[in-house]
C-alpha angles and dihedrals in degrees: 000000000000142000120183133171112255091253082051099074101080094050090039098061096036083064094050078056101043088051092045096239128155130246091279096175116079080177135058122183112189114187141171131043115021090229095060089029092057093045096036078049094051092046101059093035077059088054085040109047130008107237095240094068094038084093089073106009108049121067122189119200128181096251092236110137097247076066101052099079092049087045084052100040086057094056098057094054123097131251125252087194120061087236097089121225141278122203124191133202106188131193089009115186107198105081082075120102107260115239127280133226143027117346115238110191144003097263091060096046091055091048097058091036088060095045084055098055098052094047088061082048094052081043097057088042094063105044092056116070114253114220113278116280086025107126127183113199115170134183133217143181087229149336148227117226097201092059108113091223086057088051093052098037089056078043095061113006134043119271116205110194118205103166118134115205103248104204135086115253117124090250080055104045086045092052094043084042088061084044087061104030084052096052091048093047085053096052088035090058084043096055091030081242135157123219113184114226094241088054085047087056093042079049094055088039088059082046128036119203103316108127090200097053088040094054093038090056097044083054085051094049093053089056100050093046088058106186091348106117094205132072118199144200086243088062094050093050085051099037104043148044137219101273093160117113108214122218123240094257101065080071098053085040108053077041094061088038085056086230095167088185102044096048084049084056106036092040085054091047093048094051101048084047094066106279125128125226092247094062093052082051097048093056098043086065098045088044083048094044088044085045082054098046097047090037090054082035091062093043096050130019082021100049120128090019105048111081135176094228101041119129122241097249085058101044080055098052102034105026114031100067087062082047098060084028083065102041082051094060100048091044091058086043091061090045088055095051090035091057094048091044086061104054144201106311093068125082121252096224093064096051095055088055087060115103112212111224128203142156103220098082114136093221115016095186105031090188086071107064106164096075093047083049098052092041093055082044088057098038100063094055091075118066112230089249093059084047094053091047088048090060094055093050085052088045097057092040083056091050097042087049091063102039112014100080085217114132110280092225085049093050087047098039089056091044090057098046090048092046091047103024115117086356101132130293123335136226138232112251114268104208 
């Protein structure tokens, strides 16, 4: 029936009673992150149920199947108080797509056996009317949109979706950054509380993107300013400490930028936080080969189109078909060795059906072009020579790792200050 974003819900039902129109959903699905879950969950059991009946009148069950019959059973039963009942499965696991495939052992086939079962009795449940007043709301980590339960739960019920993108695209890292803003801007109007926009951004910086650290240490940060308004950049640097776990690329990256200071960071950050010192230097080397390929890629097959100061929307429409033009080809290279390499014995048939992997292709996803576009950008600013050398240094760290005895942080440390060292300008650290 109806499917809102998870900041919608406030604003949703003050229509319904502005309208004057009554409760329509007997189901509720909330699903996506646990924090927005947890507070889209608390408004509508306020429209649904006063507090002060949820003692008798408001059962919560871990949304496992074996629950599902006794959820249901209670529903179905009715009431002593005039309030109605409302009945939870949380954490159900049912709304996620079964697994496919063969079975492979009995466990398994009793697992699904029994997701399946409870999804025919949640079926059943909601095709039947509940008593009046009787309401099911139920939470999950995910969904899958082509089961046929969630079909008929958004038929019927209210789906309140409170998923964030993860990943890192800028549309992601947009859409996680309003999550946050608005989960600050909620706590800040709580406490009467300012936040600048550059200390929100130091804040998300100590964070990531984890709704439950963020709030926790903005909890933390109130307190510490006591009657003070306004929350600074300063305060954050005293009260809290570094919590955000780095991916690996902010390594590569500050490494092809020759950010002497920011590779120093981020490679510090990486190791304590489990890390160890051979995969740094693993993909140093695959950041510096791809550096070489895109570098020869722009001088070459790019020459006469490729240019320093061209605009994205340019690169996409002029370059990148060379680009995947390119990757084509050298996909197709690597079939062919691959196939003679495998003589005559084997079918040709089942060589064709080999894909040939690499990872020297220039762009890996196609379909995302900015990164492709920021990398060439960096690349031609080396010379082939400086990248050569940039692979031996890597080489003999490498070799010193394994045989010197030194300390490992040391042997990097002095790898990437040879690599970086007198290449260019460098930049402040962007933590």
């Amino acid at each position: 029936m109806t499917v809102i974003k998870h900041n919608e819900v406030q604003r949703h039902f003050k229509r319904l009673s502005q309208a004057k129109v009554s409760i329509p959903y007997p189901v509720y699905l909330f699903y996506g992150e646990e924090v927005l879950t947890k507070a889209a969950l608390q408004i509508v059991l306020n429209v649904l149920m006063p507090a002060s009946a949820r003692q008798h009148s408001y059962e919560t069950w871990e949304g496992s199947p074996e629950n599902v019959f006794s959820a249901v059973q209670s529903l179905n039963t009715y009431s002593l108080l005039d309030s109605g009942k409302v009945v939870a499965l949380l954490d159900s696991s049912f709304y996620s797509a079964t697994q496919k495939g063969a079975v492979s052992s009995d466990s398994t086939r009793q697992g699904q056996s029994t997701t399946g079962h409870a999804s025919d009795i949640l079926m059943t449940a909601l095709s039947d009317k509940f008593p009046d007043n009787h309401y099911l709301v139920m939470t999950a980590a995910a969904v899958d949109k082509r089961l046929r339960l969630y079909k008929v739960t958004e038929k019927i019920g209210l789906v309140v979706d409170c998923s964030v993108p993860q990943g890192d695209r800028q549309a992601d890292r947009v859409a996680q950054e309003a999550v946050l803003r608005e989960s600050m801007q909620n706590l800040l109007s709580k406490h009467d509380k300012k936040l600048a926009s550059s200390a929100f951004t130091a804040l998300c910086d100590m964070t990531g993107f984890d709704i439950r650290t963020f709030q926790n240490n903005l909890n933390k940060l109130i307190d510490y300013v006591g009657d003070k308004k306004n929350i600074t950049i300063e305060d954050i640097t005293v009260a809290l400490e570094r919590t955000k776990q780095d991916p690996i690329y902010a390594f590569t990256n500050a490494l092809s930028e020759k950010d002497i200071k920011n590779v120093l960071f981020y490679m510090d950050t990486l190791l304590s936080n489990g890390y160890h010192e051979l995969q740094l230097l693993a993909a140093a080397v695959n950041q510096i080969r791809r550096l070489l390929v895109i570098r020869d890629f722009a001088t070459t097959s790019a020459g006469g189109v490729w240019q320093t100061a061209m605009s994205y929307n340019a690169f996409r429409d002029r370059v990148m078909p060379l680009i995947k033009k390119h990757d084509t080809a050298l996909k197709n290279q690597l079939a062919d060795w691959e196939r003679s390499l495998a003589g005559a014995t084997e079918a040709t048939n089942e060589s064709k059906k080999r894909v040939a992997g690499t990872d020297l292709l220039i762009a890996p996803n196609p379909n995302n072009a900015y990164p492709v576009y920021k990398l060439m950008q960096r690349a031609v600013t080396f010379n082939a020579e400086e990248l050569l050398d940039a692979l031996k240094t890597l080489g003999q760290a490498d070799g010193y790792l394994k045989s010197s005895g030194q300390p490992s942080r040391s042997i990097l440390t002095d790898s990437i200050l040879k690599i970086c060292g007198g290449l260019g300008q460098q930049n402040s650290i962007k933590r």
